[in-house]
VMD Tcl script that draws the C-alpha trace (Angstrom):
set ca {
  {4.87 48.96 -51.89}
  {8.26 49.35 -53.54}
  {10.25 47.97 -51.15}
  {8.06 44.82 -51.16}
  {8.33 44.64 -55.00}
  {12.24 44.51 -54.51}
  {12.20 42.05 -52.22}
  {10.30 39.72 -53.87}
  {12.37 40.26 -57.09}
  {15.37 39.93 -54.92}
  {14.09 36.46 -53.80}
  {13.22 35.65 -57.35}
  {16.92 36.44 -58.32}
  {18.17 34.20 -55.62}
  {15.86 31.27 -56.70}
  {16.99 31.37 -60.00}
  {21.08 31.56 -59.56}
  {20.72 28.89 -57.08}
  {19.32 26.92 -60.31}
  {21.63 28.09 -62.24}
  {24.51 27.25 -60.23}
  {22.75 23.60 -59.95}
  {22.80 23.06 -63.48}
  {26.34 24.10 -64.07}
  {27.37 21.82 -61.29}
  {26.05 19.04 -62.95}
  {27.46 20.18 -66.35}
  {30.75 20.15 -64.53}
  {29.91 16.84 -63.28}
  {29.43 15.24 -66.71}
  {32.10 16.38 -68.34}
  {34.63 15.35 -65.92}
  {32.74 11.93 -66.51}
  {33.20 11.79 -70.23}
  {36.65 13.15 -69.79}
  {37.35 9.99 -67.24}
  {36.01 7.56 -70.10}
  {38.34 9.11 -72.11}
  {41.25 8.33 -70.63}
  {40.13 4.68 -69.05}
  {40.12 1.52 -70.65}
  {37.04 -0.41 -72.40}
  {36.61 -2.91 -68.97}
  {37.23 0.09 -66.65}
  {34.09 2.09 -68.53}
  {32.32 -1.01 -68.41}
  {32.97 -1.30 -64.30}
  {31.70 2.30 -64.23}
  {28.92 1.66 -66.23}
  {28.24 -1.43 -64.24}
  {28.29 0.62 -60.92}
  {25.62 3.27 -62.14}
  {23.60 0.76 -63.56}
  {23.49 -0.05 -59.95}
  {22.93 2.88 -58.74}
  {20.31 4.51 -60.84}
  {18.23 0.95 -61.48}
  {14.52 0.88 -60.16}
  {14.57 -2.58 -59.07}
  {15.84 -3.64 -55.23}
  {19.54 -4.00 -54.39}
  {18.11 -7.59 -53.06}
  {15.37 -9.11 -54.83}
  {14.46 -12.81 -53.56}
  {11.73 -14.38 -55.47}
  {9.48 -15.94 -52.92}
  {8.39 -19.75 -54.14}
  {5.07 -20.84 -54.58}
  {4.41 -23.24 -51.91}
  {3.09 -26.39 -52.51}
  {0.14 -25.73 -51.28}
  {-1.16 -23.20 -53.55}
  {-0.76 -25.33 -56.68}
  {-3.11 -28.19 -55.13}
  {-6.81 -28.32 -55.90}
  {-9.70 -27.87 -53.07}
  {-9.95 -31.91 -53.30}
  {-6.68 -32.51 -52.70}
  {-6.45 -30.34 -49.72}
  {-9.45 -31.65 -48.28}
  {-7.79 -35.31 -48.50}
  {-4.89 -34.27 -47.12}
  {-6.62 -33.02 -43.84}
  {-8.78 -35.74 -43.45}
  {-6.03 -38.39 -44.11}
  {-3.98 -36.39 -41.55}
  {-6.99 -36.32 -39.29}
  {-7.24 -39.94 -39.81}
  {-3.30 -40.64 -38.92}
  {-3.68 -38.72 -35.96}
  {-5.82 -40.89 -34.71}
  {-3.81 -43.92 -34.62}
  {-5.40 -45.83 -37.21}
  {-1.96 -47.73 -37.98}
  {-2.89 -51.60 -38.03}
  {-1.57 -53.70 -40.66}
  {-4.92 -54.50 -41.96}
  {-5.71 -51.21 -42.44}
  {-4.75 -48.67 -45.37}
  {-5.75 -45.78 -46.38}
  {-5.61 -44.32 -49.94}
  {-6.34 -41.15 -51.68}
  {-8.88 -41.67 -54.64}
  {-10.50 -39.26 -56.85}
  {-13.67 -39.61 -55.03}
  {-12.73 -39.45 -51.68}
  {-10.01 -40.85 -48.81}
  {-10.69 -44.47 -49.13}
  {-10.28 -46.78 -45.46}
  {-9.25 -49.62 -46.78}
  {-10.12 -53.15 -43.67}
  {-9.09 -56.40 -44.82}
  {-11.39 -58.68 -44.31}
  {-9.76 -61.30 -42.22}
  {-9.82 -58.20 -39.53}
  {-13.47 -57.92 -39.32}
  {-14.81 -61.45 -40.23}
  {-14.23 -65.05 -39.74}
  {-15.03 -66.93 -43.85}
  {-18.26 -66.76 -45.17}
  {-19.72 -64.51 -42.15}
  {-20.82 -60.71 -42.35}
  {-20.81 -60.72 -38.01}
  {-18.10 -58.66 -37.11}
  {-15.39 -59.84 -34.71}
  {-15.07 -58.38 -31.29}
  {-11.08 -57.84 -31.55}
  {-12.26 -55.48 -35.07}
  {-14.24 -53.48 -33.21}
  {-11.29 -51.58 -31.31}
  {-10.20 -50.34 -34.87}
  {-14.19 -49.33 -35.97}
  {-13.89 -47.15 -32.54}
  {-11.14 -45.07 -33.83}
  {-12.42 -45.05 -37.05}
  {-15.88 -43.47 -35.90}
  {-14.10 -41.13 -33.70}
  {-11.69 -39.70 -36.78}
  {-15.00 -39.32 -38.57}
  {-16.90 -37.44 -36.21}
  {-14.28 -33.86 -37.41}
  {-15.96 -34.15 -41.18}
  {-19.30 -33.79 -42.03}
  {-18.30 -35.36 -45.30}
  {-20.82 -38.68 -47.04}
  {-19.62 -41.70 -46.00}
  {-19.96 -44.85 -48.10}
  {-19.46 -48.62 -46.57}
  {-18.54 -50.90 -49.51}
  {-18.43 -54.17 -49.16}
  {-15.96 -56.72 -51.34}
  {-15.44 -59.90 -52.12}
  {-12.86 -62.63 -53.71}
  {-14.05 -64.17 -57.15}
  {-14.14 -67.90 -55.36}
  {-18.14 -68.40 -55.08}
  {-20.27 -69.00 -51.76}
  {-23.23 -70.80 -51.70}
  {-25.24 -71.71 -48.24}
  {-28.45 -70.93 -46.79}
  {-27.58 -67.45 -45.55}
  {-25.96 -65.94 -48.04}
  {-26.56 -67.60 -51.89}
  {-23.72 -65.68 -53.57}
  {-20.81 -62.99 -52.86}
  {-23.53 -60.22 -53.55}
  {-25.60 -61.04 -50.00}
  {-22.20 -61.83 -48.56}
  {-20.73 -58.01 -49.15}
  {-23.85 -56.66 -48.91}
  {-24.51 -57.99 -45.65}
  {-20.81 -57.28 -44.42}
  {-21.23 -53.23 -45.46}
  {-24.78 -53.03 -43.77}
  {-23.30 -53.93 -40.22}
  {-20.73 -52.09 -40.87}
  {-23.21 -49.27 -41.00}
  {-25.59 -51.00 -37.83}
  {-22.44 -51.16 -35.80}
  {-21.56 -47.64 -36.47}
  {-24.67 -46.22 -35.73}
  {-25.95 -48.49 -32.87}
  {-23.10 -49.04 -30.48}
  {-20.90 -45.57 -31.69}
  {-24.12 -43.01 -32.54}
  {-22.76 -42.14 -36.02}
  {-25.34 -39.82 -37.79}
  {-26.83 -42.42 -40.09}
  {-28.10 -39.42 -42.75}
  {-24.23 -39.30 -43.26}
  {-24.22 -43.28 -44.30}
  {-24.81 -45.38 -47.23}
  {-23.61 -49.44 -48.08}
  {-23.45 -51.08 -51.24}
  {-22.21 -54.57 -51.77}
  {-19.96 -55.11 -54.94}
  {-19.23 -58.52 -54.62}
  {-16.07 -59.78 -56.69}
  {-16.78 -57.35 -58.97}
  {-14.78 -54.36 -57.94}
  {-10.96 -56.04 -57.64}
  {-8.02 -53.87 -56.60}
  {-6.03 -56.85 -57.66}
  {-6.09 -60.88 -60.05}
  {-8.34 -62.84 -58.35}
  {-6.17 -65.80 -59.93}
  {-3.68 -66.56 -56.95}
  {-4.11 -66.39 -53.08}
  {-2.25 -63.03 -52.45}
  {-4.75 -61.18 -54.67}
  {-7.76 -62.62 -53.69}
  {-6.96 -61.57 -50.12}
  {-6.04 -58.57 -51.31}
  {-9.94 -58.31 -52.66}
  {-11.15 -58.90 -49.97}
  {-12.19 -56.11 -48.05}
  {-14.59 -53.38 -46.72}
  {-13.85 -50.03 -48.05}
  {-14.81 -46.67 -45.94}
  {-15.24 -44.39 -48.28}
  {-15.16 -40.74 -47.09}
  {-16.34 -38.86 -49.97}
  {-15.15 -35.37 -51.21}
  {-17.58 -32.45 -50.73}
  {-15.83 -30.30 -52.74}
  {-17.20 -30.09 -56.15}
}
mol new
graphics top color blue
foreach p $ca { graphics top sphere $p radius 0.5 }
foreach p [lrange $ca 0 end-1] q [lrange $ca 1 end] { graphics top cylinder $p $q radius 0.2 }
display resetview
């Protein structure tokens, strides 16, 4: 029993002058320190302090802030545009009667109508339907509403068929719709026309350049983000 007592105070012993010796080491240590800063210079304390600071600092040696990408500071709408207007691109929708533009409501298609229709007719050229092919085929990766809007010019029409530029765009966004869903099997739940007439300009209706410009038949593939 007493032997064990006097080893375990022996241990105790050791435990504590290895502190000991520890502490004055460091002691040591810092007063050679301040005796260095003595004897340097204001810049050379100030490279020493510099180096600790270095040393002893919590943050990484190398600390690259990673940028946000632009990605994650666009909305859910915007995102969805940009796939489908990528979707669209990809497949080779590219005529020069063709645009397509990012709106608030949706990725608009944009067909002149000198593409699709000879003047004053809603029947739909054979050469157009080529570029309706692709168009169905893009749409078949969204399940996304899609509205056929029809446009005209402010110059009026007047004939048996068609009385004014309402029947005209009307009927031009309806077989839009018949084409789509006849000949291409588009789900028709997903479709909707509306004819606006001249009353829906993207440009003046008071020179040639615009009023081509107005007419047209917009695709509009609507957001479904809310």
């Amino acid at each position: 029993m007493n032997r064990d007592y006097y080893t375990n105070s022996n241990d105790y012993i050791n435990r504590w002058v290895i502190s000991y010796a520890d502490f004055v080491t460091m002691l040591l240590a810092l007063f050679m320190v301040l005796y260095a800063a003595n004897s340097m210079g204001k810049s050379e304390v100030k490279n020493v302090n510099d180096s600790l600071k270095g040393v002893f600092s919590t943050k990484p040696a190398f600390e690259q802030k990673i940028p946000e990408t632009q990605e994650q500071n666009l909305s859910p709408e915007v995102l969805e545009q940009d796939e489908i207007v990528k979707n669209l691109k990809s497949g080779d929708i590219s005529d020069d009667s063709v645009k397509i533009v990012k709106e608030k409501r949706g990725v608009v298609i944009r067909l002149n109508d000198t593409m699709l229709f000879d003047p004053g007719s809603a029947i739909i050229k054979s050469e157009a339907k080529a570029e309706l092919d692709k168009i169905a085929l893009s749409l078949e990766a969204f399940t996304n509403p899609v509205v056929i809007e029809g446009h005209t010019d402010s110059m009026p029409i007047k004939n048996e068929k068609y009385p004014s530029n309402w029947e005209l765009s009307t009927a031009r966004a309806t077989n839009i719709i018949s084409y789509l869903t006849q000949t291409k099997k588009f789900p028709p739940g997903r479709l909707s026309a509306v004819g606006y007439g001249e009353y829906m300009p993207v440009d003046k209706n008071d020179n040639p350049a615009g009023r081509a410009k107005n007419r047209r038949v917009d695709i509009v593939i609507m957001s479904s983000v809310k």
